[in-house]
C-alpha positions as CSV (number, residue, x, y, z in Angstrom):
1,X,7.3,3.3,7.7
2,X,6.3,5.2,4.6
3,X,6.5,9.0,4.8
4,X,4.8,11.5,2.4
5,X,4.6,9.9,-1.4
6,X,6.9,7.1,-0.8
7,X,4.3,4.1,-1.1
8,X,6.3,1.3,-2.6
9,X,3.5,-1.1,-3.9
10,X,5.1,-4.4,-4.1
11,X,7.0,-3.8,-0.6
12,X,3.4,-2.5,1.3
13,X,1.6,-5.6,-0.4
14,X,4.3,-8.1,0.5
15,X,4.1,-6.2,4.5
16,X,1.0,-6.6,4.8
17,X,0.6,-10.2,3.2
18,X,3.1,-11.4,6.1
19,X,0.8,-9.2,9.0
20,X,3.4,-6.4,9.3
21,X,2.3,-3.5,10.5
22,X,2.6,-0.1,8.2
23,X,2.2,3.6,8.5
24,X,1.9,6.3,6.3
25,X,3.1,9.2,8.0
26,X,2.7,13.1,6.6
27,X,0.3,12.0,3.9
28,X,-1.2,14.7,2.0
29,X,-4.2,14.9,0.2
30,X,-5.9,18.2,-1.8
31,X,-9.8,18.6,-3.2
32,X,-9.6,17.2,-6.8
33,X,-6.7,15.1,-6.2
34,X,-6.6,12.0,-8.4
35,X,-5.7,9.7,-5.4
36,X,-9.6,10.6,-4.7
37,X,-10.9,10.5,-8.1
38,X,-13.1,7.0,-9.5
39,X,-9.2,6.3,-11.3
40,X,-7.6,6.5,-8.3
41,X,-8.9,2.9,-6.6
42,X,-6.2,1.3,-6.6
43,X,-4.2,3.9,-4.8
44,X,-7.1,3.9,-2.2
45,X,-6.9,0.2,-1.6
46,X,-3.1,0.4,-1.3
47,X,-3.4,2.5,1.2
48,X,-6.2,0.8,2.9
49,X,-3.3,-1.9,3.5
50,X,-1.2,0.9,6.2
51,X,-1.8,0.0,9.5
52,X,-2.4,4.0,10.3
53,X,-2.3,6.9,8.3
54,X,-1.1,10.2,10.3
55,X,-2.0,13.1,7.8
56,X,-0.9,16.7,7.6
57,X,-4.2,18.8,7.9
58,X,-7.6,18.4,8.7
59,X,-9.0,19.1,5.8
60,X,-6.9,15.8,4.3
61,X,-8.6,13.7,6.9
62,X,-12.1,14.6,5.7
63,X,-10.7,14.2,2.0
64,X,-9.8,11.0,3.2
65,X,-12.9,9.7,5.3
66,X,-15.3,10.5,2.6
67,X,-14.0,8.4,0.0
């Protein structure tokens, strides 16, 4: 489990290499955050990997599913 900003790379990829399940629980995301920007990719498909991502607001959730 993963809480907040706490995504460790190397330990999610290993995870979910091996079919472990992950979550990301009280994720955060803001308009204009770079997580959601065309640099932020690599973030995104990181946390593609998390088995379920439980955010904080609504409005991160829409952040979120229009990416």
């Amino acid at each position: 489990m993963f809480v907040k900003y706490e995504v460790w790379p190397n330990l999610l990829c290993a995870l979910h290499r091996r079919g472990i399940r992950t979550a990301l629980v009280a994720a955060h995301v803001v308009a204009g955050a770079w997580v959601l920007r065309p640099w932020g990719r690599g973030v995104r498909a990181l946390w593609r990997m998390f088995s379920l991502v439980l955010v904080q607001t609504q409005t991160s959730t829409d952040l979120l599913a229009a990416v």
